[in-house]
Backbone as CSV, one residue per row, in Angstrom:
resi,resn,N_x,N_y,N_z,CA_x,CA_y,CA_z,C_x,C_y,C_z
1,UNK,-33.238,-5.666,34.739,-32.587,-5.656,33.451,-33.623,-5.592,32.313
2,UNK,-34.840,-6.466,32.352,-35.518,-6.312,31.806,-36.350,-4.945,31.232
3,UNK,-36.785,-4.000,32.313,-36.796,-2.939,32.373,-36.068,-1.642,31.589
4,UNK,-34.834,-2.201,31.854,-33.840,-1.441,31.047,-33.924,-1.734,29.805
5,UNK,-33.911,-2.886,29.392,-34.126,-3.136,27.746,-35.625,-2.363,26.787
6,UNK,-36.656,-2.526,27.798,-37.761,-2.078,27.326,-37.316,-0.436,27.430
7,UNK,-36.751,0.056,27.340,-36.454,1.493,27.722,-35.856,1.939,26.048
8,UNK,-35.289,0.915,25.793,-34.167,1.241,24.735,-35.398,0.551,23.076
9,UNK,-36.612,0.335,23.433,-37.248,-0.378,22.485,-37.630,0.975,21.503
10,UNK,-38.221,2.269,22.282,-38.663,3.357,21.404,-37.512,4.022,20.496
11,UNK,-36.368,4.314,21.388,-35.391,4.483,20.434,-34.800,3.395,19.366
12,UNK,-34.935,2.528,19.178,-34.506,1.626,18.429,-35.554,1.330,17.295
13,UNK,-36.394,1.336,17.209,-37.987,1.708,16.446,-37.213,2.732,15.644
14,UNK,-37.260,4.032,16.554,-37.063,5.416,15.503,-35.878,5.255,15.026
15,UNK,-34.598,4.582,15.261,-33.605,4.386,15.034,-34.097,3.510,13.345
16,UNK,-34.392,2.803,13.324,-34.877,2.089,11.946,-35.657,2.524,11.331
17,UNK,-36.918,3.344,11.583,-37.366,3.853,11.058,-36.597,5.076,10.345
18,UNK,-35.699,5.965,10.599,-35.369,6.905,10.171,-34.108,6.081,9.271
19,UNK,-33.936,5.161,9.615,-32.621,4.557,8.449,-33.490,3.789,7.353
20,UNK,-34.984,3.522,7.130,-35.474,3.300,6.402,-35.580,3.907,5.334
21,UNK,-36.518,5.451,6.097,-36.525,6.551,5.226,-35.685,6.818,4.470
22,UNK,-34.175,7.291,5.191,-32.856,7.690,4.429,-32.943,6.647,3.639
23,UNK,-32.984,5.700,3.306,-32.426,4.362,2.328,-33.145,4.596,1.495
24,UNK,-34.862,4.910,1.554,-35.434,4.951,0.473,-35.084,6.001,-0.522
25,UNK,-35.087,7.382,0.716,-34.477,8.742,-0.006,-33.978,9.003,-1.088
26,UNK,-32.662,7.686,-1.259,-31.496,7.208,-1.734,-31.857,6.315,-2.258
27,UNK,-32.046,5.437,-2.210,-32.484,4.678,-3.824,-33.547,3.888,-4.171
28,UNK,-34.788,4.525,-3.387,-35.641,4.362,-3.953,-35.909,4.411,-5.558
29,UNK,-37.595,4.309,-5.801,-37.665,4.762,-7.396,-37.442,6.396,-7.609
30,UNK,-38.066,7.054,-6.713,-37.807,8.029,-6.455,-36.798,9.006,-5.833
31,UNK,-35.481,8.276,-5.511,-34.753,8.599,-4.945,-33.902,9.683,-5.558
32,UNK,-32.560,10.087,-4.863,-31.942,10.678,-5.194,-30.899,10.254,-6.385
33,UNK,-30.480,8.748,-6.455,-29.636,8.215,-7.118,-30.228,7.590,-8.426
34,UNK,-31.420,7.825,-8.525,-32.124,6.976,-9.580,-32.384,8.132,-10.466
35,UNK,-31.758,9.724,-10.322,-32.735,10.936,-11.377,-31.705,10.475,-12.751
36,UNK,-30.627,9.935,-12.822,-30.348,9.843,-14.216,-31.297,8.973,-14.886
37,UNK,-31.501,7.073,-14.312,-32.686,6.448,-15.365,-33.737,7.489,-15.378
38,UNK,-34.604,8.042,-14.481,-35.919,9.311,-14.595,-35.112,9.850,-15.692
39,UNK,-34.597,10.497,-15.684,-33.946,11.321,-16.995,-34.038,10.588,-18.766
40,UNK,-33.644,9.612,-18.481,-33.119,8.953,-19.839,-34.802,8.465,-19.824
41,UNK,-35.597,7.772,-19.277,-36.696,7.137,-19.404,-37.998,8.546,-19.953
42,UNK,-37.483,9.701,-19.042,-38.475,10.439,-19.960,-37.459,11.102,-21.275
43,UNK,-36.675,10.964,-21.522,-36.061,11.441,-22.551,-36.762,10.644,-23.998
44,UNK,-36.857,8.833,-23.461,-37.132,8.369,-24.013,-38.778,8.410,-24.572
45,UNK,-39.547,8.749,-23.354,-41.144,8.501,-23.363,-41.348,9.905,-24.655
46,UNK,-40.512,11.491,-24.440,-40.737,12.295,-24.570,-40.286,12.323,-26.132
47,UNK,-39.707,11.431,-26.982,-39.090,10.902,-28.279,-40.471,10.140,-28.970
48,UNK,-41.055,9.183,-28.206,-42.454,8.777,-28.203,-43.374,9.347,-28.284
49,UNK,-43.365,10.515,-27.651,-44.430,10.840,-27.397,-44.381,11.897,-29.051
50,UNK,-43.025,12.723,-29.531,-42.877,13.512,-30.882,-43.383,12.592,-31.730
51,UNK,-43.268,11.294,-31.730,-43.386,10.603,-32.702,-44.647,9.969,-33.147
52,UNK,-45.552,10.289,-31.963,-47.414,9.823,-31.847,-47.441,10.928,-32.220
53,UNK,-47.236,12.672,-31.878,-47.850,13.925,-32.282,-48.022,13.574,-33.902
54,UNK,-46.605,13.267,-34.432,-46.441,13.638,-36.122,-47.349,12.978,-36.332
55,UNK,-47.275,11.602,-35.938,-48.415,10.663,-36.686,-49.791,10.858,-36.587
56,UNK,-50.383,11.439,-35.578,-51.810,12.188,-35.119,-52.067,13.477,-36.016
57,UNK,-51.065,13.864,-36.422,-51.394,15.242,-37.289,-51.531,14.637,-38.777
58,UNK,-51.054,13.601,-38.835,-50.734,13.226,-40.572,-51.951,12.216,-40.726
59,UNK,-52.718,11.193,-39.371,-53.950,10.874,-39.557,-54.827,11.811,-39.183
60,UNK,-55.033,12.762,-38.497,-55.647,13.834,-38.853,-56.129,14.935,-40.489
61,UNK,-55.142,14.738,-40.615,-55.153,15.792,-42.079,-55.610,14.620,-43.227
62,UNK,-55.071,13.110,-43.288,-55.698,12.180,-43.650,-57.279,11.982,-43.653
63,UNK,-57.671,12.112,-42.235,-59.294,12.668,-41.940,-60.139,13.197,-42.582
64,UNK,-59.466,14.655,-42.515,-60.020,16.074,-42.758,-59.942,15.514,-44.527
65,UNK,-59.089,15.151,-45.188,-59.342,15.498,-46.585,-60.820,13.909,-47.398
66,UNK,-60.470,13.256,-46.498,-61.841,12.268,-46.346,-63.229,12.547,-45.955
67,UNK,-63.087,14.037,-45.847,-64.603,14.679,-45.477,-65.294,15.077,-46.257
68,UNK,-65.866,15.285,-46.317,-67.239,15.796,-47.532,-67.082,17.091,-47.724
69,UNK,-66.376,17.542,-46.907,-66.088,19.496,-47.171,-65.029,19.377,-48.195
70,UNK,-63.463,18.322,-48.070,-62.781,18.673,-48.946,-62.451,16.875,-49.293
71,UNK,-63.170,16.517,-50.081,-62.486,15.195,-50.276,-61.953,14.765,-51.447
72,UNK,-60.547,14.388,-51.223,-59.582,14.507,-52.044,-59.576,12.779,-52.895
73,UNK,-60.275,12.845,-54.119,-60.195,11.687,-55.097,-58.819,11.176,-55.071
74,UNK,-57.632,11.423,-55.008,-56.457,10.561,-55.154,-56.743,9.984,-53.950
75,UNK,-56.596,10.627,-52.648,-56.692,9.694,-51.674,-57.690,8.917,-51.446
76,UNK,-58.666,9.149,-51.760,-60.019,8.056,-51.913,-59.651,7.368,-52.794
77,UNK,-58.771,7.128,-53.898,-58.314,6.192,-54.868,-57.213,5.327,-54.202
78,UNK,-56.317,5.687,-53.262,-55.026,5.253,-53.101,-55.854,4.136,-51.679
79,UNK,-56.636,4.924,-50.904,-57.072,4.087,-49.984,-57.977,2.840,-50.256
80,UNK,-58.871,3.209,-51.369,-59.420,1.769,-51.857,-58.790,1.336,-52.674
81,UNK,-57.864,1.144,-53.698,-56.711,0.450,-53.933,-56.348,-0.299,-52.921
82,UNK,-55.750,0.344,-52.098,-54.635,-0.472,-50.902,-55.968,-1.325,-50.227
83,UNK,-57.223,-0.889,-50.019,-57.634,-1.909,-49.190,-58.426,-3.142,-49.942
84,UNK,-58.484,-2.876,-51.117,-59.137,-3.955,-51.812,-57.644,-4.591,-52.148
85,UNK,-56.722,-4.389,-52.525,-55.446,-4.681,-52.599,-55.612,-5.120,-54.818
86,UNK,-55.838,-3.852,-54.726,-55.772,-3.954,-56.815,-55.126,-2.701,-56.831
87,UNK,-54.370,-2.791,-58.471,-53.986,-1.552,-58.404,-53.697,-0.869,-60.129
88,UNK,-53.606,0.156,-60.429,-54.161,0.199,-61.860,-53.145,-0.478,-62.616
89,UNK,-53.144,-0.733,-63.920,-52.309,-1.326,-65.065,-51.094,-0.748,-65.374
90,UNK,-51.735,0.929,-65.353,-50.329,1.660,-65.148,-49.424,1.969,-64.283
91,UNK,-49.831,1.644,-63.108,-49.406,1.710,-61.623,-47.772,0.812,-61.803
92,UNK,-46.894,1.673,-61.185,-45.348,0.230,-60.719,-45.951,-0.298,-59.403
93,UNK,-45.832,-1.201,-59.291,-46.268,-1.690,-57.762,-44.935,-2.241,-57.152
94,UNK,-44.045,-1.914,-55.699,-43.352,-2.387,-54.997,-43.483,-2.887,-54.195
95,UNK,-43.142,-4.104,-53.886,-44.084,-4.918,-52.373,-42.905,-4.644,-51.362
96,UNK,-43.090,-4.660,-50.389,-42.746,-4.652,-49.530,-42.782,-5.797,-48.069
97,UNK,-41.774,-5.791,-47.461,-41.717,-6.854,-46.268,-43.007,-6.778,-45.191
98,UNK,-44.037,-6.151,-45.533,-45.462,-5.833,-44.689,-46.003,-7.406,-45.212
C-alpha cells in the first residue's frame, strides 16, 4: 500500500503546482484580474507624470532666463524679493496660507 501511495506523490506535486500557477495567473499582481487597478494606477502615475513635465519646463525656462546670456531683471527682482522676503512700497502684497 505504501508503494502505491508513493506512486501518486509526483502527480500530486504537479497537480499543485499547476493550480498554483493558474491562481497566480489570475490574481496575482500581475494577473489577469488585476489589469483594471494596472490601468487606473498608470492612468494615475501618467497625470503625474504631465504634471512634473509642465513644471520642469517652467523651472527650466525660469533657468535659462537667470543666465547671463538672457537675464531677465524682473525676475532677478521678484526672486530676491521673495527670498529676502521685502517687497517694494508700491508693491500690493497678498499673503497667502504658505
Amino acid at each position: 500500500m505504501l508503494a502505491r501511495l508513493k506512486s501518486y506523490i509526483p502527480i500530486t506535486i504537479l497537480a499543485f503546482l499547476i493550480f498554483y500557477f493558474g491562481f497566480q495567473a489570475l490574481t496575482g499582481d500581475r494577473g489577469l484580474l488585476s489589469r483594471g487597478e494596472r490601468n487606473a494606477r498608470l492612468k494615475e502615475k501618467s497625470a503625474t507624470l504631465a504634471e512634473l513635465v509642465v513644471q520642469r519646463q517652467d523651472l527650466e525656462r525660469r533657468a535659462q532666463l537667470l543666465r547671463d546670456q538672457g537675464l531677465s531683471i524682473e525676475l532677478l527682482d521678484e526672486r530676491a524679493r521673495s527670498t529676502l522676503g521685502l517687497a517694494d512700497p508700491r508693491d500690493y502684497v497678498i499673503r497667502t496660507g504658505r
